[in-house]
N, C-alpha and C positions, 0 to 999 in steps of 0.2 A: 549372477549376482547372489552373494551367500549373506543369509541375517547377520546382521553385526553381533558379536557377544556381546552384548549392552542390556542393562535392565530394560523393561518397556516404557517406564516413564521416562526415560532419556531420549525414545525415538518420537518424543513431543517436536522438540527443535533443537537441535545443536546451541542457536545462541541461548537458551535457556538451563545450558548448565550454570552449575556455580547456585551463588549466596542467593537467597529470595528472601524478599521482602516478611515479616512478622508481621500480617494482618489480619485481627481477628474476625469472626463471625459475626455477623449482624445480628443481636440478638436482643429480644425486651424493644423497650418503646424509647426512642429516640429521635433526636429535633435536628434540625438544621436550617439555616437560610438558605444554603444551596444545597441538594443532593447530586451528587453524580453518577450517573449507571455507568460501569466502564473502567477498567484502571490499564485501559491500553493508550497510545500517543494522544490519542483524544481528550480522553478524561483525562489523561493526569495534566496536560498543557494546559486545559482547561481549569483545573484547578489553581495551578500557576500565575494562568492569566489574572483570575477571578482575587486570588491572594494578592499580588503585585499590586493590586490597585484600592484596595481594601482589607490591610492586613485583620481588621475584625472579624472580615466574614467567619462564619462558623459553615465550613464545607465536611460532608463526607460525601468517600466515592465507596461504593458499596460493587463487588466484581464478584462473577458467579465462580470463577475459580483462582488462581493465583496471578497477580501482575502482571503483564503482559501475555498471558495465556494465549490469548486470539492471533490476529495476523498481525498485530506489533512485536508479537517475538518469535513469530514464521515468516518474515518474509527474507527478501534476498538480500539486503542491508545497502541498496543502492537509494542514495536520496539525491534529488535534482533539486534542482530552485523552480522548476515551475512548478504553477500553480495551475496549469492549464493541461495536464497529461503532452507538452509538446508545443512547442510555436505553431506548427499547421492546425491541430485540434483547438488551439484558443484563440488562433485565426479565423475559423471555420466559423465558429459558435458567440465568438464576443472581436468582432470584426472591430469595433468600436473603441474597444477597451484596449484591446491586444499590448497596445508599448506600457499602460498602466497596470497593466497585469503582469508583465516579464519585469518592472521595477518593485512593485511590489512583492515578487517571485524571489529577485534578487535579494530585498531588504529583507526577506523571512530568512533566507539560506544564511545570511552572514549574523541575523540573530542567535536563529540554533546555532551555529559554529559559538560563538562568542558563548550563550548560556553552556553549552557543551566545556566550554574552559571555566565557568563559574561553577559548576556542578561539578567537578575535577573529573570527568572523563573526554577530554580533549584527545587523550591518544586512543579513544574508541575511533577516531576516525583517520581517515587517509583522504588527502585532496588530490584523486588522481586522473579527475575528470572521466570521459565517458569515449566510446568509439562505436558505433552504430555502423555494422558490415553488411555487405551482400553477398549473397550466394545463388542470385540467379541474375541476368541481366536486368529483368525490368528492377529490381530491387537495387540497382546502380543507377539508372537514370531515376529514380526516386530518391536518392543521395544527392543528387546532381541540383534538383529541384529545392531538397530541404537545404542544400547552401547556398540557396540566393536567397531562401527566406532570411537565413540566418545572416547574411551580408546585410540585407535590407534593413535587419533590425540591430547592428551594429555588433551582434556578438561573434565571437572568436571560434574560429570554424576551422578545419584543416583538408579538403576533399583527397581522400589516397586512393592512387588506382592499385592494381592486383598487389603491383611489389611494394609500393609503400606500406600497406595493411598488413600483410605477411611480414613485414621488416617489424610490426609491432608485436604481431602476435602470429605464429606462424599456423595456417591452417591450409589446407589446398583447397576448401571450399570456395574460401574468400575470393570475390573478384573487384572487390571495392571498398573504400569506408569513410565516415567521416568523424573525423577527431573534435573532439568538443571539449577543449580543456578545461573551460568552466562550468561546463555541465552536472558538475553535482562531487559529490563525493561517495566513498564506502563507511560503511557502518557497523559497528558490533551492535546491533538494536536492542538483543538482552542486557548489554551493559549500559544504552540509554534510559529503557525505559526504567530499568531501578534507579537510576540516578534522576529520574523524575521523580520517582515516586519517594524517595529519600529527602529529596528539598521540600516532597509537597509536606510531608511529615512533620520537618523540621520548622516548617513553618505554622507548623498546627492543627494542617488538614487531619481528617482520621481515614485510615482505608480498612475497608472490611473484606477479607477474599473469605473465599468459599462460600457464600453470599450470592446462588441464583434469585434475582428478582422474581416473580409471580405476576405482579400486577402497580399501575397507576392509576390512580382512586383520588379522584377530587375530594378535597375535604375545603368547605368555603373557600375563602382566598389561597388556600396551602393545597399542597399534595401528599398525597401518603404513598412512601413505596416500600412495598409489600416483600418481603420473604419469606420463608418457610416458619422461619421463628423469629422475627422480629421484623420491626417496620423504621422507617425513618420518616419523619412529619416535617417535609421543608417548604420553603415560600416558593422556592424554583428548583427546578428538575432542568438536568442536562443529558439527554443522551445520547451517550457515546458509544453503542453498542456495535454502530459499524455493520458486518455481515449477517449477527443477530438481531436487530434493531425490530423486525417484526414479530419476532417472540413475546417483544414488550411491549408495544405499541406495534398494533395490529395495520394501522394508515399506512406507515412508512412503509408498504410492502411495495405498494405501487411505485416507487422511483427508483429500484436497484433489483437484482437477482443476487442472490449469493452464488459465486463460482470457486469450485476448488482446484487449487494450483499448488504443486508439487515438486519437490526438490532430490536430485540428488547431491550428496556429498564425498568426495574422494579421500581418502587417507592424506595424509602430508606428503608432497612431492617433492622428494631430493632435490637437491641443486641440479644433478645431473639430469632428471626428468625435466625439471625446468627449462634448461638451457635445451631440450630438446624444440619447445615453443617460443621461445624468447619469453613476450613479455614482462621484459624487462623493468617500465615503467607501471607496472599493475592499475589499468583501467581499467571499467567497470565495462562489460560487453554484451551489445546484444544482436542479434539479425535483425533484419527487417520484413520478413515475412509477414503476412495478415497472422498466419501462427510461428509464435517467434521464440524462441530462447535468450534467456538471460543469462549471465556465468560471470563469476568472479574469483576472485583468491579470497582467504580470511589471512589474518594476519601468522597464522602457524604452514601457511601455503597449502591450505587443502584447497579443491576447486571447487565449488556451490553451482549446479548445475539444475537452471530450472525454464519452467512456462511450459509454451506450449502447447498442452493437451489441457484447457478446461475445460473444466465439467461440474454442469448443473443437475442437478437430483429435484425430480416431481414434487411439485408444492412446495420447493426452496426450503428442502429438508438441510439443516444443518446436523454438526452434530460428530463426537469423537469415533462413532462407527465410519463415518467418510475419510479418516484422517490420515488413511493409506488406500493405497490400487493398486495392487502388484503391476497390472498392466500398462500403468501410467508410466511407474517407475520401471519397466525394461523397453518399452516406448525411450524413453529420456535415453537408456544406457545406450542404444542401438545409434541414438541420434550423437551422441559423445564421443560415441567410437568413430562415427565417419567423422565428426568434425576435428578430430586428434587422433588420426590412427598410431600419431607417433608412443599413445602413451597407453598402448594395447596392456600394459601391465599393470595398470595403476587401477586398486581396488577403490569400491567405493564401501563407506563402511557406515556411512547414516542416511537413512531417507524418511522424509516428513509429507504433509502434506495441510492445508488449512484454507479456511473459506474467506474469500475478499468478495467485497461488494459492487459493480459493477453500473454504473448508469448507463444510459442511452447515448448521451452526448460525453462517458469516460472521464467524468470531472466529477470533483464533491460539490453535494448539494446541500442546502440547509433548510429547516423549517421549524415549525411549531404547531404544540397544539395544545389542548384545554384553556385555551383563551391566552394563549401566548405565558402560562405557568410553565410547561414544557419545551425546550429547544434543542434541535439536535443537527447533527453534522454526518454525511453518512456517502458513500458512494465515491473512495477513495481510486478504485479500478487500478491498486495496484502501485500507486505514485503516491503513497501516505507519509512516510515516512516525515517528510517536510512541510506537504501541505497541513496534515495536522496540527502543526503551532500554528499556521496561519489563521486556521478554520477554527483552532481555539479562541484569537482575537476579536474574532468574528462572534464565535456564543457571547463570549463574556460583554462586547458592545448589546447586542440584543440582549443582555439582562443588565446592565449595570448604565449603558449609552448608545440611548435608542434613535439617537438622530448623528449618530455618528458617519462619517461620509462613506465608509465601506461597505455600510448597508444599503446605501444608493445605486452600486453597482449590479448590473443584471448578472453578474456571475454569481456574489451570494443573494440575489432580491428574486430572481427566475429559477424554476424548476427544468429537471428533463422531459421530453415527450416518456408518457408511463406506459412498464411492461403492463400487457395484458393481463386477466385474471387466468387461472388454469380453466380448460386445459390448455388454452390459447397461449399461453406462455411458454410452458413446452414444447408446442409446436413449432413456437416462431423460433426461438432458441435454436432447436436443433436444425430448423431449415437454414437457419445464418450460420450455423459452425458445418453445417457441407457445402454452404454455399462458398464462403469461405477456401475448404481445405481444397475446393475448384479451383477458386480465383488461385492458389499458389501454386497448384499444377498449370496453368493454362497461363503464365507469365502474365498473372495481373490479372486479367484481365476480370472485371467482377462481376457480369453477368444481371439478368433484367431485378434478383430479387436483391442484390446488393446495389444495387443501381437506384432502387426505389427508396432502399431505407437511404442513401445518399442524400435522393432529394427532400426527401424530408429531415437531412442533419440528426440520426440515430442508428445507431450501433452495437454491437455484443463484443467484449471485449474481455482480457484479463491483466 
């Protein structure tokens, strides 16, 4: 694999080429009723949410570098309708809620589609559902299993054995799949998140990039947040910072890990290179491995090749020195070439990398602090995309309607079981990713230390 001729600010993200947003520097002394840290899917939906219902509010979102910089314009541009990382994980975790959480799940997916036609990037997307394949036997009877959940809860399921799956997409791994035609859709995410940030604009908001926050500083009833050269003095603080969230607020350490997850990207594939795999129908695809791959087309037909290998850095170091691994990325290329040996010729010509935040139980979580002046949303493991407008609705109730029924729910009202402090974090981390890459050697099976974080309902994920 040869470096692309490409500036190096271009090997940020592929969706991050093109127009960016005109947001100035935070600078001098400034007011708001709301501030928001963040101008990734979080902050800006959040600003949305907060304007929608309050076209007065005076919001700024103040982001340490440009629009969607973080993992809303790195990730692999697949969004689902859950809100639950999956039907078995928000089975597992809100046993209770579960059919209130896939309709809720439901009504967020078909809002973003609909706001997505109001913001005029409706052909950012493609509705071409989802296929979840195997490539070892127990990874088929775990197909097997997730279509009677999916029967049970009345959604649209398709179980394929070796040749139906290969007839979608042609791989000789594959020995199983299951097709989930409503399971989400594909994404240009750099062309949403500026079309967020365009309405938030248009509607009033202010956004400041290049703007790393420093610090949150009670000042009486308001907040003051802190930059290099200027402050913003608001009544309420939202943040939206995601994989960074303990930079700003030191608390939030304890509910997520930051894990970095990496992409490769192919050149554009002929027609002919195509019809070497079919895929025909361009789903959105992933394995089912404990460590898994994800892979899609974009719409100029390059393949997006990712997962896999996460990896956490001591002390939950973030930060643009992690933003490549050579070893990750020939790891990824080696795993591309067995899963398509048909397309031994097909270069790849971008690779990225970027930090997503992880809980215990692989769901986002929410909380507050300085006495409920600050709110935040964080712990997306991956499944952001969608859940963010939801988790948006959710800040804006905890600041604007605080008896609103969705904050009733143990899914936004309950925390995860918290990683450890270092060096015990580390430790446990990496004992669950060998434990792990065991369990998918050894056909499943996951052994006494994933057995125990089981019974306690927590996990390491990406």
């Amino acid at each position: 694999m040869t470096r692309p001729a490409a500036p190096p600010d271009r090997q940020v993200s592929y969706w991050l080429d093109g127009a960016r947003v005109a947001g100035t520097p935070l600078s001098g002394h400034q007011t708001a009723d709301v501030a928001i840290v963040g101008a990734g899917f979080t902050g800006l939906w959040t600003a949305l949410a907060l304007t929608e219902r309050d076209p007065s509010l005076r919001v700024r979102v103040v982001e340490a570098d440009i629009v969607g910089y973080g993992a809303s314009g790195r990730n692999g541009g697949f969004v689902e309708p859950s809100l639950t990382h999956g039907l078995a994980n928000g089975r597992l975790h809100f046993p209770d809620e579960i059919e209130e959480l896939v309709r809720l799940g439901n009504q967020n997916f078909a809002g973003l589609l609909a706001d997505a036609d109001t913001f005029g990037v409706a052909d950012a997307f493609e509705r071409t559902g989802v296929i979840e394949v195997a490539t070892a036997p127990w990874q088929a009877e775990g197909l097997a299993e997730d279509a009677e959940l999916y029967a049970q809860l009345g959604e649209r399921h398709e179980l394929l054995d070796a040749e139906g799956v290969r007839a979608e997409v042609d791989s000789p791994t594959y020995l199983a799949g299951l097709h989930l035609p409503d399971a989400g859709a594909l994404v240009h995410p750099g062309r949403l998140v500026r079309a967020l940030a365009a309405e938030a604009i248009r509607r009033g908001v202010v956004i400041h990039e290049h703007s790393p926050v420093t610090d949150l500083e009670p000042a009486g009833p308001q907040v003051i947040v802190r930059t290099a050269i200027g402050r913003v003095v608001a009544d309420r603080v939202v943040l939206a910072t995601n994989a960074y969230s303990h930079r700003v607020l030191r608390r939030t350490a304890r509910h997520f890990v930051p894990v970095y997850d990496y992409v490769l990207l192919t050149e554009p594939l002929s027609t002919e290179q195509l019809a070497r795999i079919g895929w025909k129908r361009r789903q959105g695809l992933a394995d089912t491995g404990n460590q898994f791959h994800y892979y899609r087309l974009t719409a100029d037909d390059r393949i997006l090749w990712g997962g896999y290998d996460a990896i956490y850095r001591f002390g939950s170091k973030v930060g643009p020195r992690y933003d490549h691994r050579r070893a990750t990325y020939d790891l990824l290329a080696r795993h591309f070439r067995q899963t398509f040996p048909q397309l031994g010729d097909v270069r790849f010509e971008r690779w990225w990398g970027g930090a997503i935040a992880t809980t215990t139980r692989f769901t986002v979580t929410f909380g507050d602090a300085l006495d409920g002046r600050v709110v935040y949303a964080l712990g997306y493991t991956g499944l952001g995309v969608a859940t963010t407008r939801f988790a948006a609705q959710v800040l804006a109730d905890k600041l604007l309607a605080p008896d609103s029924p969705l904050l009733e729910l143990q899914f936004t009202s309950t925390q995860p079981f918290p990683f450890p402090p270092e060096p015990l974090r580390w430790a446990s981390v990496q004992l669950t990713r060998r434990a792990i890459a065991r369990a998918d050697a050894r056909q499943g099976r996951r052994g006494p230390w994933l057995g125990l974080l089981d019974r306690f309902g927590i996990g390491f994920d990406s």
